[in-house]
C-alpha positions as CSV (number, residue, x, y, z in Angstrom):
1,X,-13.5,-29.4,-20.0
2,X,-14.9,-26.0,-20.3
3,X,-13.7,-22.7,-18.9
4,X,-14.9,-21.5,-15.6
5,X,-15.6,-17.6,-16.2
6,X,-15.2,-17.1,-12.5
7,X,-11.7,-18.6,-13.0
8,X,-10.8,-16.4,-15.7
9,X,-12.0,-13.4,-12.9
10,X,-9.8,-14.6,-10.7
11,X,-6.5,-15.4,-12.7
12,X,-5.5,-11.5,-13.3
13,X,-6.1,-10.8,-9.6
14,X,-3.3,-13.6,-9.0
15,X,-1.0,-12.3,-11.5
16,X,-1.4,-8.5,-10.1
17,X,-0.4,-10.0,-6.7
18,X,2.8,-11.3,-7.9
19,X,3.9,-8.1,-10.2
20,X,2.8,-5.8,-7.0
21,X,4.8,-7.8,-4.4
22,X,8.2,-5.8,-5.3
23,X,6.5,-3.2,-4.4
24,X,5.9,-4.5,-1.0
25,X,9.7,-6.1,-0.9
26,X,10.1,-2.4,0.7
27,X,7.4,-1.9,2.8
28,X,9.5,-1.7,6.0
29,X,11.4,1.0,4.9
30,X,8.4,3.1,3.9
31,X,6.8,2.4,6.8
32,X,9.8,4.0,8.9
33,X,9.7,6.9,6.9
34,X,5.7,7.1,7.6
35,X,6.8,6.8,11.3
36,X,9.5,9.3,10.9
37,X,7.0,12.0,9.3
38,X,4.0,11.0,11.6
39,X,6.3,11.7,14.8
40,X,7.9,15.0,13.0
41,X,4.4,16.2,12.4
42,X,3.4,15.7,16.2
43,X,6.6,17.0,17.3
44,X,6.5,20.8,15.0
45,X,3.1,21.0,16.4
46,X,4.0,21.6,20.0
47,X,6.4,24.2,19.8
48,X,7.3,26.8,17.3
49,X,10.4,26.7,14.8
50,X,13.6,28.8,14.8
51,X,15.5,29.2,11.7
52,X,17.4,25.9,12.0
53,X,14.6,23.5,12.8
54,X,12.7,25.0,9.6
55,X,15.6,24.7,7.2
56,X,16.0,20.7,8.8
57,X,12.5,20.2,8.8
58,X,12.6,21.2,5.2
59,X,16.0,18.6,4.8
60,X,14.3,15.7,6.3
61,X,10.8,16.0,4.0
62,X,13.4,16.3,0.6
63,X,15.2,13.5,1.7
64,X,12.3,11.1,2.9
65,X,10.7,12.1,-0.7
66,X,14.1,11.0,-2.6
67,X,13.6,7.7,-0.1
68,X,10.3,6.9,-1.2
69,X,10.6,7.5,-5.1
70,X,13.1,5.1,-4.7
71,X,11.5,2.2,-3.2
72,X,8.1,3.2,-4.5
73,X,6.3,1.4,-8.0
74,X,6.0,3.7,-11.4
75,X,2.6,4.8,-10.8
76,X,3.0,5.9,-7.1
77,X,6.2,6.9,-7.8
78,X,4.2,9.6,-10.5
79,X,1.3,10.4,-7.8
80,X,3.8,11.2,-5.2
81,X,5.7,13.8,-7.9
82,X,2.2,14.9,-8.8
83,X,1.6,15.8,-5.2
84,X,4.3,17.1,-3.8
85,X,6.3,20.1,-5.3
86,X,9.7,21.1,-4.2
87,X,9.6,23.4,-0.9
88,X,11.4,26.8,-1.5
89,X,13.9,27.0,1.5
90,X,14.4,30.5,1.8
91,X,10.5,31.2,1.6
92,X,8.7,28.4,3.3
93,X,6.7,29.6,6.4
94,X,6.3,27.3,9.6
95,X,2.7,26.7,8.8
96,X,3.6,26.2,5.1
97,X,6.0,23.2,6.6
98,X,3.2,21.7,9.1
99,X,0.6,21.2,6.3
100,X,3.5,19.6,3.6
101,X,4.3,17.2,6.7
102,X,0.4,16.6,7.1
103,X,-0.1,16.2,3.7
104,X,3.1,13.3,3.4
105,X,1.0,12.2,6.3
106,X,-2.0,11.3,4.9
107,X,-0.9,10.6,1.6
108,X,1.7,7.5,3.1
109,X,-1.6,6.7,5.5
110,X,-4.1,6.1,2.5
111,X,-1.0,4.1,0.6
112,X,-1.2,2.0,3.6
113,X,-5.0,1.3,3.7
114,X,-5.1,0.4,0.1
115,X,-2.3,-1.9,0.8
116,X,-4.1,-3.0,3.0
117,X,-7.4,-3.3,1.1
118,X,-5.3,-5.0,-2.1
119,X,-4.4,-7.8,0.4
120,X,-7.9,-8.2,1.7
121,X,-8.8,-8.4,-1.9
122,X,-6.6,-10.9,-2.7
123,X,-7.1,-13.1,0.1
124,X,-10.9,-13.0,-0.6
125,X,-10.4,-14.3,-3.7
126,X,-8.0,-16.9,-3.2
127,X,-10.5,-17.8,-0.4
128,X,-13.5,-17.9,-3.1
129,X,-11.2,-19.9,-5.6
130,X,-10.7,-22.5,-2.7
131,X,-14.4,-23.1,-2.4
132,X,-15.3,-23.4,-5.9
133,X,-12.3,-25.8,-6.3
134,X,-14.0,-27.6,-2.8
135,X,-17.6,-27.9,-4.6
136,X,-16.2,-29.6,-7.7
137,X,-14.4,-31.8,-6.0
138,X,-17.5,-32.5,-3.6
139,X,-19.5,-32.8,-7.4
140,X,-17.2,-34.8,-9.2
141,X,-17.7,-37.2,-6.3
142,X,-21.1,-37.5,-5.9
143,X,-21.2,-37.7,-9.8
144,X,-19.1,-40.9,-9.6
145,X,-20.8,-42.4,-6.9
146,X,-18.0,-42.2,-4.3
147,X,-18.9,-41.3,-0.9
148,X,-19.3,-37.8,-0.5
149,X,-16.6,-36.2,2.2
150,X,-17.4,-34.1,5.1
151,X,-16.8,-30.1,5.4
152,X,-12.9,-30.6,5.4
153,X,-11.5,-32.4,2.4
């Protein structure tokens, strides 16, 4: 029996499902922590900080950072360092904190749409793999003169 190449497409798309799904094991918790930051973000945006607030709001971004490198893969774990620096306490403006909470925003939004898209992906081609396993069977049946089954095998 020869090797379908479409098969061989589809095999590694398979296997990256399965290594990436510990990744996902911890998807609640990141998706508190995107809830979290989303509703801090609206919240500093509507009224001005005193001293306190800032040095909290500076807290809560360090510790939902720590969070996330710990629940995140290696590679995102790296993106996230890439992208976000260490706030300086004793300098960090209000303005300086708004756009550091916008930009955990949208970083932890655009993890979530291509989660989102990987899934898609996947689904797709399991989807595809179905069908192509459907029209062999369909073949192999007509090929040995069995009668040939309806749309749902």
């Amino acid at each position: 029996m020869t090797e379908d190449p479409t098969q061989e497409q589809i095999e590694p798309e398979l296997v990256e499902e399965e290594e990436s799904s510990s990744s996902f094991v911890q998807a609640p918790k990141l998706m508190r922590i995107a809830s979290m930051t989303r509703a801090m973000l609206d919240e500093i945006r509507q009224s001005p900080l005193d001293e306190a607030g800032r040095l909290r709001l500076i807290e809560i971004h360090e510790n939902s950072l720590e969070e996330m490198q710990e629940i995140l893969s290696d590679d995102l774990r790296q993106e996230l360092s890439d992208m976000f620096g260490p706030v300086e306490k004793e300098t960090a403006t209000e303005s300086e904190l708004r756009l550091v909470q916008a930009q955990l925003v949208g970083w932890l939004e655009g993890l979530f749409a291509g989660i989102q898209a990987s899934l898609w992906s996947q689904q797709a081609a399991a989807a595809n793999q179905l069908q192509e396993m459907r029209t062999k069977a369909i073949e192999a049946q007509h090929r040995g003169g069995g009668e040939v089954p309806g749309q749902y095998l």
